[in-house]
Structures are given as C-alpha cells and as structure tokens.
C-alpha positions in Angstrom: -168.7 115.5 -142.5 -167.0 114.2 -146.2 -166.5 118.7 -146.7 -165.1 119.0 -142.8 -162.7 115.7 -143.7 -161.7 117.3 -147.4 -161.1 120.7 -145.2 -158.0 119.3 -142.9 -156.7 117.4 -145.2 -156.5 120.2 -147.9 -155.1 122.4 -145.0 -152.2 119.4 -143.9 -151.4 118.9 -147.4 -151.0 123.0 -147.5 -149.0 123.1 -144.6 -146.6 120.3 -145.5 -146.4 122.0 -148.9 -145.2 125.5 -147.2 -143.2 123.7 -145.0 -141.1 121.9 -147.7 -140.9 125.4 -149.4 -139.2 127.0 -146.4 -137.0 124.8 -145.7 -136.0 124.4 -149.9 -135.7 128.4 -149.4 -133.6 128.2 -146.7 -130.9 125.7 -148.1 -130.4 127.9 -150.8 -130.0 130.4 -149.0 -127.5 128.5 -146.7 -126.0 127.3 -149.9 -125.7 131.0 -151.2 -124.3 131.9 -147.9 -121.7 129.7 -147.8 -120.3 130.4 -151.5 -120.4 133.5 -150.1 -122.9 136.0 -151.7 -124.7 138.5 -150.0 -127.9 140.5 -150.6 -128.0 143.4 -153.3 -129.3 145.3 -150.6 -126.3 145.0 -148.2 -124.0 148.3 -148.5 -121.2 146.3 -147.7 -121.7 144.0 -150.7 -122.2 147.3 -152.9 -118.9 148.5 -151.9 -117.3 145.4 -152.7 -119.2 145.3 -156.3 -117.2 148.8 -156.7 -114.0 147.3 -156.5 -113.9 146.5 -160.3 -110.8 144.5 -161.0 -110.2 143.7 -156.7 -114.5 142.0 -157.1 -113.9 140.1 -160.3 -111.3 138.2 -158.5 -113.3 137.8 -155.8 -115.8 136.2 -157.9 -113.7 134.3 -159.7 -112.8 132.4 -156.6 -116.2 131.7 -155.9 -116.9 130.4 -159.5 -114.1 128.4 -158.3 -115.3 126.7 -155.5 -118.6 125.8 -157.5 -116.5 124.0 -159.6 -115.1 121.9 -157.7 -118.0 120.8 -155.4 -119.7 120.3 -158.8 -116.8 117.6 -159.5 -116.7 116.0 -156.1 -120.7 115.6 -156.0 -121.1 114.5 -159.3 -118.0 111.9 -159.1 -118.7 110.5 -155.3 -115.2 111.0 -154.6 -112.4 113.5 -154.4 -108.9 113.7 -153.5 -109.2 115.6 -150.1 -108.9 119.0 -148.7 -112.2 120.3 -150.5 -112.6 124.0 -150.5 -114.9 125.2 -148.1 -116.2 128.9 -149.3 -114.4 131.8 -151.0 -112.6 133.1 -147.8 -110.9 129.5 -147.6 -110.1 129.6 -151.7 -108.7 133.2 -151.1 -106.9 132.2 -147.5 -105.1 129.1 -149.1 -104.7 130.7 -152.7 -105.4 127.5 -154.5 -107.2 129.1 -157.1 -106.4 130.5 -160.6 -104.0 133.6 -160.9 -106.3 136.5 -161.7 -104.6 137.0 -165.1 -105.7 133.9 -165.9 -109.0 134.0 -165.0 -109.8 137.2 -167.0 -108.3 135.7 -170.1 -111.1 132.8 -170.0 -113.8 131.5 -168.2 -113.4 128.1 -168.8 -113.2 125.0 -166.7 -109.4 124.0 -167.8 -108.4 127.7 -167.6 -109.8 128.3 -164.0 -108.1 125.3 -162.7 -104.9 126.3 -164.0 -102.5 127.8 -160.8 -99.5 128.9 -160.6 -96.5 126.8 -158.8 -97.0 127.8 -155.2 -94.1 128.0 -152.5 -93.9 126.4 -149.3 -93.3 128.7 -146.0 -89.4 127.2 -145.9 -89.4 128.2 -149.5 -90.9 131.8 -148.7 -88.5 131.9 -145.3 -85.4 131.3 -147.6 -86.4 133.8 -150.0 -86.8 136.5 -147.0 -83.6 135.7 -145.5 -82.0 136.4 -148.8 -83.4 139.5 -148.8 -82.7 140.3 -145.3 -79.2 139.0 -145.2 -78.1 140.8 -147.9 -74.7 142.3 -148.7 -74.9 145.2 -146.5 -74.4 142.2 -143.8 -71.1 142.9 -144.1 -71.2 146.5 -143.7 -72.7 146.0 -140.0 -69.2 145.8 -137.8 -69.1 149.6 -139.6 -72.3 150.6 -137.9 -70.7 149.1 -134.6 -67.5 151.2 -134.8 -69.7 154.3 -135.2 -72.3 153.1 -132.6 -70.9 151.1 -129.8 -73.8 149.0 -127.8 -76.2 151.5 -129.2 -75.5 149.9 -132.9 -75.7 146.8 -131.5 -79.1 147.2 -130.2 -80.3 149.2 -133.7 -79.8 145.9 -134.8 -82.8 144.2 -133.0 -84.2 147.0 -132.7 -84.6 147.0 -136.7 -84.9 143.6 -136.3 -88.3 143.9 -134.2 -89.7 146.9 -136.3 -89.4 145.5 -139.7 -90.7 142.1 -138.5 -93.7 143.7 -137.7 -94.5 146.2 -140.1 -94.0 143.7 -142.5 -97.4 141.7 -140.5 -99.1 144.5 -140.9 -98.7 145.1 -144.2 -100.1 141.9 -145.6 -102.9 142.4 -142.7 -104.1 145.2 -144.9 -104.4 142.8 -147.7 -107.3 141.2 -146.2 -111.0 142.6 -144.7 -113.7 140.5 -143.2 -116.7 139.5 -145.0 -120.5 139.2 -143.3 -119.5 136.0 -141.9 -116.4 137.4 -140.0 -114.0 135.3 -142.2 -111.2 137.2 -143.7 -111.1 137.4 -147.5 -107.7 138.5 -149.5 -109.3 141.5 -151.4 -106.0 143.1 -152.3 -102.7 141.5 -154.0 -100.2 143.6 -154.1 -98.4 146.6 -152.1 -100.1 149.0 -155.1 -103.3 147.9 -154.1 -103.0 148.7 -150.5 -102.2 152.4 -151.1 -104.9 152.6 -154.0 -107.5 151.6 -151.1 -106.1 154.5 -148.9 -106.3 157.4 -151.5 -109.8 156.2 -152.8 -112.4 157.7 -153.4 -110.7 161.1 -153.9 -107.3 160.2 -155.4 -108.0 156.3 -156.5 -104.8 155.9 -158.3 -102.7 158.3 -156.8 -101.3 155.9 -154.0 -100.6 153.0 -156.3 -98.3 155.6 -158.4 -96.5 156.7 -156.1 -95.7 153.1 -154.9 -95.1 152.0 -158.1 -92.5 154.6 -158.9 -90.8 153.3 -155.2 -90.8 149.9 -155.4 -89.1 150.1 -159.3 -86.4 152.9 -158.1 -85.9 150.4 -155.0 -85.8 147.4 -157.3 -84.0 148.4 -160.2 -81.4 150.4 -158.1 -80.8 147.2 -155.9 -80.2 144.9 -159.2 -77.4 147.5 -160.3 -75.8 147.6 -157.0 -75.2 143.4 -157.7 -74.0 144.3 -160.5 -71.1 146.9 -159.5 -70.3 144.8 -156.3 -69.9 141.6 -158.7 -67.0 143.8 -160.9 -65.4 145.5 -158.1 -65.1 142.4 -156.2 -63.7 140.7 -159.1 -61.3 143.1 -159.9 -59.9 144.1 -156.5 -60.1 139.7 -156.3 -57.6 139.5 -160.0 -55.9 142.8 -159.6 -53.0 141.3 -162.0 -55.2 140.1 -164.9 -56.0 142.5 -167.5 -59.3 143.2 -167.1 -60.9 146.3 -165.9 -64.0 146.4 -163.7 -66.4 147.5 -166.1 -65.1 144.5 -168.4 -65.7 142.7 -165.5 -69.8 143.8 -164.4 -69.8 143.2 -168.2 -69.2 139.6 -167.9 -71.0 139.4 -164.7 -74.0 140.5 -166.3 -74.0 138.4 -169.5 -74.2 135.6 -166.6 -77.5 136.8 -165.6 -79.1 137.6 -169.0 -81.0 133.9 -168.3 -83.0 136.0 -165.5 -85.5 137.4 -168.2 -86.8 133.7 -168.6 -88.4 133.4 -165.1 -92.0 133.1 -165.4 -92.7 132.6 -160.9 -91.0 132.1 -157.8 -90.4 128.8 -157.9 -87.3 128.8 -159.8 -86.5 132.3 -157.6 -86.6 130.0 -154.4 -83.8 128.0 -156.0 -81.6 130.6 -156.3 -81.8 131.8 -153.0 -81.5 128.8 -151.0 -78.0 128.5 -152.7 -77.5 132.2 -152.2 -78.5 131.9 -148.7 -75.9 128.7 -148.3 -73.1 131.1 -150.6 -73.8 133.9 -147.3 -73.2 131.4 -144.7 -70.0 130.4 -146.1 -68.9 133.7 -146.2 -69.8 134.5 -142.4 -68.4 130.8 -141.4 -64.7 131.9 -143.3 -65.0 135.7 -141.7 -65.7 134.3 -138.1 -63.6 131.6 -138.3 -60.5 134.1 -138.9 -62.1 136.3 -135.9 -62.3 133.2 -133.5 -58.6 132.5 -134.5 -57.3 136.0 -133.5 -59.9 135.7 -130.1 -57.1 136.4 -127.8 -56.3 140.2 -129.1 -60.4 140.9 -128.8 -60.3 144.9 -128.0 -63.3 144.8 -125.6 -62.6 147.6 -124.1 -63.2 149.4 -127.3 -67.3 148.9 -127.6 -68.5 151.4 -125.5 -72.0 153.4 -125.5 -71.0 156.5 -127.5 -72.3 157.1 -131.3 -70.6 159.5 -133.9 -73.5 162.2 -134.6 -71.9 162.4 -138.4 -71.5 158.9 -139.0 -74.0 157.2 -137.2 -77.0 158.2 -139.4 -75.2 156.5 -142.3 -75.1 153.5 -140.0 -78.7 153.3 -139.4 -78.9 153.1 -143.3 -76.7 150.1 -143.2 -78.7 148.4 -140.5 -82.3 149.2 -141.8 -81.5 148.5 -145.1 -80.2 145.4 -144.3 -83.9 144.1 -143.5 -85.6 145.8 -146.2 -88.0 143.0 -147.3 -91.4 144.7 -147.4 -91.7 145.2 -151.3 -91.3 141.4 -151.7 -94.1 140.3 -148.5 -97.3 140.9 -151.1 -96.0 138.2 -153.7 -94.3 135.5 -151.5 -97.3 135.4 -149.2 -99.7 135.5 -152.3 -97.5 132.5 -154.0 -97.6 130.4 -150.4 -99.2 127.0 -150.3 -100.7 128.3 -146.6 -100.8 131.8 -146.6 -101.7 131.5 -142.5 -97.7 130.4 -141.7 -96.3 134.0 -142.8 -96.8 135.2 -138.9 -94.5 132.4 -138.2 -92.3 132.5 -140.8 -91.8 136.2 -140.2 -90.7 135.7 -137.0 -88.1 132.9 -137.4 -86.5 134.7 -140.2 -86.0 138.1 -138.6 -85.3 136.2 -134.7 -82.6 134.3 -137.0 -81.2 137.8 -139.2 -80.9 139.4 -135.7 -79.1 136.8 -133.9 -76.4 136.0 -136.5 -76.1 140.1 -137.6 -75.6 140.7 -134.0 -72.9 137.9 -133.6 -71.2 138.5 -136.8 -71.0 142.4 -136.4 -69.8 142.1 -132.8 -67.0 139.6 -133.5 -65.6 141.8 -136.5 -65.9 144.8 -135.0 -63.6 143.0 -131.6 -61.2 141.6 -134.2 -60.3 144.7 -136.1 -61.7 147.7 -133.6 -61.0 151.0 -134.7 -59.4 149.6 -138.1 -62.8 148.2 -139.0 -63.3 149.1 -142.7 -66.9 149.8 -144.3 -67.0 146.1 -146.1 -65.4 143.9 -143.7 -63.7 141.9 -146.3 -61.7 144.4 -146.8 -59.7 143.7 -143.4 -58.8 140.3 -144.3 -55.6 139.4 -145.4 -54.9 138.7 -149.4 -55.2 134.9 -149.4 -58.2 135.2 -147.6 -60.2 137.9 -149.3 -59.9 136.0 -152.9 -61.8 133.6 -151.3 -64.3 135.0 -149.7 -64.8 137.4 -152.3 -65.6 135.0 -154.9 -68.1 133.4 -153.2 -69.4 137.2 -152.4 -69.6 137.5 -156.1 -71.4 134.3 -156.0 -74.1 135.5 -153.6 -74.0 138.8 -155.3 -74.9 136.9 -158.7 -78.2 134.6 -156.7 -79.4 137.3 -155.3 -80.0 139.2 -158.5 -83.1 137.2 -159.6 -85.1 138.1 -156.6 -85.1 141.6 -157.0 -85.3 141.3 -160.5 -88.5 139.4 -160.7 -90.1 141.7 -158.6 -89.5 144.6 -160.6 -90.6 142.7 -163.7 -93.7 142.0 -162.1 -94.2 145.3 -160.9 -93.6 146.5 -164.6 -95.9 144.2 -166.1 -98.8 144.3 -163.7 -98.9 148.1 -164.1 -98.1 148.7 -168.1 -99.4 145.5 -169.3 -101.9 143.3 -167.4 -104.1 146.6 -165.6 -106.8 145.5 -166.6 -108.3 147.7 -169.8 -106.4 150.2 -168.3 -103.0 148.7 -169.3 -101.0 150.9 -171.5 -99.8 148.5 -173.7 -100.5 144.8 -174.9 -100.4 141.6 -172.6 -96.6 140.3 -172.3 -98.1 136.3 -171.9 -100.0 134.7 -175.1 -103.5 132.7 -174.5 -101.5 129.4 -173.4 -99.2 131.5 -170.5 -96.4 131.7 -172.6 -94.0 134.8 -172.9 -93.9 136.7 -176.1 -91.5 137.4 -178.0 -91.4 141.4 -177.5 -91.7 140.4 -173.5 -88.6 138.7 -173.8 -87.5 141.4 -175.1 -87.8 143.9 -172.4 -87.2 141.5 -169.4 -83.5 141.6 -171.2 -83.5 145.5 -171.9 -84.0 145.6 -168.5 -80.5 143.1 -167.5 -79.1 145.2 -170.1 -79.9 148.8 -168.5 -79.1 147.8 -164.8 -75.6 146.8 -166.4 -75.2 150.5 -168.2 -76.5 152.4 -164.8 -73.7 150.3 -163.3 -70.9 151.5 -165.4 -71.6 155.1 -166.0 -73.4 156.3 -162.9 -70.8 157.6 -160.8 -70.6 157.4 -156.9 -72.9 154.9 -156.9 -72.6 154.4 -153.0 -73.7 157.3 -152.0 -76.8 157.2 -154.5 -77.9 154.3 -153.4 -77.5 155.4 -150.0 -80.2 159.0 -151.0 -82.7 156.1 -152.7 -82.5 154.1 -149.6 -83.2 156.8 -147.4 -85.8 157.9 -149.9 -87.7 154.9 -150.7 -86.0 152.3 -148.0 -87.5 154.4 -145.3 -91.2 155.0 -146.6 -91.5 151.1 -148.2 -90.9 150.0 -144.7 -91.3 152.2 -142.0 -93.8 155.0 -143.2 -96.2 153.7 -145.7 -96.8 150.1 -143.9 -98.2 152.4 -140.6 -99.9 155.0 -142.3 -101.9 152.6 -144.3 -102.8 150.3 -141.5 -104.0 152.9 -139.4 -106.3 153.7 -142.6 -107.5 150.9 -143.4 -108.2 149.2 -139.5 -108.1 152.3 -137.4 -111.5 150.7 -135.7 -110.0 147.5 -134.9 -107.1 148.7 -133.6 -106.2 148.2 -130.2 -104.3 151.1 -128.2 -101.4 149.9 -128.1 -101.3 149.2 -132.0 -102.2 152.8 -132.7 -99.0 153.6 -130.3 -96.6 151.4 -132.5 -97.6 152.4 -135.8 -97.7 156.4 -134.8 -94.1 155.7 -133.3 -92.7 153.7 -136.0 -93.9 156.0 -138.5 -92.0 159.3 -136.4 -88.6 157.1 -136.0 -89.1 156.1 -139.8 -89.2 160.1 -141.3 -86.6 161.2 -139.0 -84.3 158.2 -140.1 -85.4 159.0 -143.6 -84.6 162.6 -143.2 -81.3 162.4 -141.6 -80.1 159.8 -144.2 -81.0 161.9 -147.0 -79.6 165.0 -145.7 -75.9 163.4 -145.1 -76.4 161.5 -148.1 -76.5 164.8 -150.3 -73.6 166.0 -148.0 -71.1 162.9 -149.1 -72.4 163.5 -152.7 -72.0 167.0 -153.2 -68.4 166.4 -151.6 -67.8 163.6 -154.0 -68.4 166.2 -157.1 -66.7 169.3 -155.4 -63.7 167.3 -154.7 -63.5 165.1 -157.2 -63.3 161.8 -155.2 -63.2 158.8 -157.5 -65.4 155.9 -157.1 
C-alpha cells in the first residue's frame, strides 16, 4: 500500500515537473518570438541571414529592444511608448543609425539616434522639392499645351505621388509574424535586391551614378539661376554673372557643415515661405490685369515640337523620388508618409494648376519660358531677389543628399568602402571630410561657370535620369520585389507608368540633343 502511495505521488510530482518545463519552454519561446527570431531551420530566416550588412541591422534593432525592456524591468518604471519587437523598432526608427551601431556595441552607443523629423517637417522638405524653380516655367508648358498641359499637370501630379508610395513600399517585407520590417534603407538598396543573386551590385551602381548626376547637376543649376538672376536683377552694377554665382556660392560654402536633416528642414520651410511670396507678387499682378484675361486663347491643341520639352518642365517639377528613402527613414512615424504624400502633391497640383493658368491668361501668346521674365522692371527686381533667395535654400537639400549618397557608397559600405570613414568614433566630421563636402560647393560653382548651354544639359540629364528615378525604376522594382502580392490593377499601373515614363524619357532626350546640337552649330550664346 506505502509502494502503491510512493507510486502516484512520484508520478504527480513527475507530471507537475514536465508540466512546469513546458510551459518555461514555451515562454521562451514566446519571448524569442516576439524579439523576433526565427528557427535556423526556416529558409526564410536563412535568406535574411544572407543579407550581410541589410541582417546586421536587423539585429541590431533587436539587440535594441532587449535593451530597453532590460531597463524598464529592472527600474519598475519607464517613460512610455515601450518598444514592442523589432518590426515596431524598425517601423518607428527610434533606434541607432546603422553607422553607429557597427562602430560599437555598447549600451551608450546603441542608444544614440539621430535627430528625427516630424511628417510637417518631411511634408516641407517635399514641397520644396516639388515646388521648385521650374514652377515658374509651367505657364510655358501651357502656351505649348493648352488644357492638355493643364491636365499633365495632375496627371504628373497623380503618377509621381504614387510611385513615390511604392517606392518606400519596397523598403519593407514581412516577417513570419506578418509585420512589416524596414530591411532596406535607401533607393541603392532597392535595386541591389532586384539584380541579386546574379548581378548583386549591379543595380545599386547604376543608381548611384543617377541619383549623383541628378543631384549634383540640380545644385549647379541653383547656382547659375542665382547669377543670372542677379545680374539681369543689377544690370548697371559692374559685376558680371560669373562674379556674381561666385558670390552666390561663397554664401553656401556653410552647407558642407550639415551633419542631418534637421537643420535641412529649416532651410526649406523658409524656402518654401521665399516661393510663396514669389507666387503671391506674380498673381497678384495677374489678378490686377484680370479684365484683359485672353480666354479664348487656351484651347486643346499641343505643339508636337515643343510640347515634349513641356512635359520635362512639368515632370521635373515633381521629381522628389531620390529624396523619399531618407526623409521617411529620418521620420519620427514612418506610417504618416501615405498621408503626407498625398497632401503635398494634392497641394503642388492645386497651386501649379492655378498659378500656370493665371500667367498663361495674363500674358497668352507672349508667355516667356521663366515667367518673371514678363513682368515689368520694378517688379522683376523684386521678385527676382527673393527667387535668388529660394534658389540659395533650396541648395542644401539637394546637396545633402548627394553627400550622403557619396559617403554611404565610398566611405561607410561596410568593409567594402573604398576609402576611410568621413565621421571619427564620437560622430564628429573629420577634417579631410570637411574637406570634400567643400570641393564639392566648390565644383558645382566651376560646372556652373564653364559648362555651356547649361539649359539644354540639364534638360538631356532630366530626361535621362529624371525619367528612370521616377517613372521607370520605382515600377520595375515593385513589380520585382511584390509581383505576388500585387493586385491586378497594381500590375496595370506600374506596366503603364513605366511605358509613359520611357517614351517621355525618349522623346525628351531626343529634342534635347536637337536644341544642343543647334546651340553648337549656330553658335547661340547662353
């Protein structure tokens, strides 16, 4: 009877003992789940584990998040908004820069971030880049266009708008739990994940070599617009416009000490107000001369010459994409860029619409290609100074993209990188880093002066690299990289964009080389 009674309780205690073991088990597994590892077995998390540099990061954010449940368990309390798993450390981007965590892994160094930018922040930095100077270039693409340039201009509107959406959506894939993670960072990444496994590099070269043309090509364009404005503003002073872009750029030789797009954010939220002036002043004449409106003078016709170097204006006036990677990396809540996007571009269309119409009725077929040019001479000083002003805030935006893009690729790839870090230990810049952030002012400012017809070469780069940043590469890739979550419909709108995009591309190249090669056979001056 005493064996029988040592026999259930042994068996109970056995029991209670393999229950307790389960259930430990299965908490850390939970736990594990959560932080978001996966088995070695899964092929999903092997493919991941390939990813070298595009993994660490990924792991770093998880390292992260033990962190700081390790502080808010240990201390009893917290300050709030605790991280809940990688994907939500990836979706809000509150971790550590992945430059800094690959320099250290310790606790003050992973809790280090850089300053990040609110969605009003982000949505003024976009609508600097989307009401640019070729705004004023737009009551051009009407006299060549008619209604049919007027509705390029939401059409463009629409299009851009939503390849950029698509663009960041490649950024992200879903992990076993159906969350999406932010496995990519940047518009080189992207493309690397389309050529791989074959060509694993190949994609990111080629945007590389894009973006920079588009970047650098854009500063130098500020720069000539800032002395030709200023000279045509001070015709009588004895300065010449290459005196002037000299002056112009030794005003923004303080752009090689941005370090994030914080201070970027600054500038164009007073560039933005500088543009709005400019429109207010332009309509305000327009609305005075109201009664002598030629409406009769819009009509649905397009010249098949000119009109192609109107769609260049118009789609180059929303060329944003090259930007959409860092801004929504750098925002506080990366899940308000849908939003943003939309009341940027619903914005650009409505005021671009308004302000190319009511140009184009004032001046009809005397409409010039910059509009200030129409005004009369009292007039255009003003507006034109504050044109220079807008020219001279927009500058940093561009600018600090193309540094980034220069750094990330020769200098922080990794041990790939062709040449040393441009940040110390502690973040700061070095000295040689300084140093070519200002070689680079200094070069746009040469290009500037002593690259002839630069109207008409901006014009072949946009069509070039404008086109295929925005219209061809966004819909390629994200029929790559989702093709089997795609719905129908999607599939249409990226195959379509992507035909309109290479035939816009193709026609603005060709008439582009036609207005060049005239320039040089006839000698036109700039």
């Amino acid at each position: 009877m005493a064996t029988l009674i040592r026999g259930k309780l042994s068996n109970k205690l056995s029991n209670a003992a393999t229950a307790v073991s389960n259930k430990s088990q299965a908490k850390v597994s939970g736990m594990f789940a959560r932080m978001g590892f996966q088995a070695a077995t899964d092929e999903e998390a092997l493919g991941f584990a390939a990813c070298d540099d595009l993994d660490y990061d990924h792991r770093q954010g998880m390292q992260m998040d033990i962190l700081t449940s390790d502080e808010k368990g240990g201390e009893g309390s917290g300050d709030g908004g605790a991280l809940d798993g990688d994907s939500h450390y990836q979706r809000d981007g509150t971790g550590p820069s992945p430059s800094a965590s690959k320099d250290g892994g310790s606790t003050n160094e992973l809790s280090e971030v850089k300053p990040k930018i609110t969605a009003w922040e982000a949505g003024w930095n976009v609508t600097n880049a989307i009401q640019g100077m070729f705004v004023l270039g737009l009551p051009y693409a009407i006299l060549h266009g008619g209604y049919l340039g007027l509705f390029l201009i939401i059409f463009a509107a629409v299009v851009c708008c939503y390849t950029g959406k698509i663009l960041i959506a490649c950024l992200y894939e879903e992990d076993e739990d159906g969350q999406l993670v932010r496995v990519r960072d940047s518009y080189v990444d992207i493309a690397n994940a389309c050529c791989a496994p074959r060509f694993p590099s190949l994609g990111g070269h080629i945007v590389n070599v894009a973006q920079i043309i588009e970047l650098v090509m854009t500063c130098i364009l500020y720069v000539v617009v800032s002395g030709n404005l200023m000279y045509n503003s001070f015709p009588n002073m004895p300065i010449s416009q290459k005196s002037w872009a000299i002056i112009a750029t030794a005003a923004l030789l303080p752009c090689a000490f941005l370090k994030n797009l914080k201070a970027v954010s600054k500038f164009s939220l007073l560039c933005t107000l500088a543009h709005f002036i400019i429109n207010i002043l332009v309509i305000a004449y327009c609305l005075s001369r109201a009664r002598d409106w030629a409406w009769d003078k819009v009509k649905f016709y397009i010249d098949v010459k000119k009109f192609p170097i109107s769609i260049g204006i118009i789609v180059f006036s929303y060329t944003s994409q090259i930007f959409l990677p860092s801004l929504e990396g750098n925002m506080q809540k990366p899940s308000e860029f849908h939003c943003m996007m939309n009341w940027t571009h619903i914005a650009a269309c409505i005021l671009k619409g308004l302000f190319a119409l009511v140009a184009y009725l004032t001046w009809a077929d005397a409409t010039k290609e910059v509009i200030t040019d129409n005004l009369p001479s009292g007039i255009r000083a003003v507006v034109n100074i504050f044109l220079v002003a807008k020219a001279l805030l927009s500058y940093p935006l561009p600018f600090f993209a193309a540094v980034e893009v220069l750094e990330k690729s020769f200098f922080q790839d990794g041990g790939r990188a062709f040449f040393p870090d441009c940040y110390g230990v502690d973040g700061r810049l070095k000295s040689w880093g300084l140093t070519l952030r200002c070689s680079l002012v200094v070069f746009t400012l040469l290009m500037a002066i002593y690259v002839p017809h630069f109207a008409l070469l901006m014009g072949l780069t946009g069509s070039l690299t404008g086109a295929g940043l925005c219209f061809l590469l966004p819909s390629l890739f994200h029929l790559k990289l989702l093709w089997r979550k795609l719905l129908w419909h999607q599939v249409f709108f990226d195959v379509a964009i992507f035909v309109i995009g290479g035939i816009c591309s193709i026609s603005g190249f060709i008439h582009s080389m036609e207005g060049l090669i005239e320039a040089f056979k006839y000698n036109i001056p700039e």
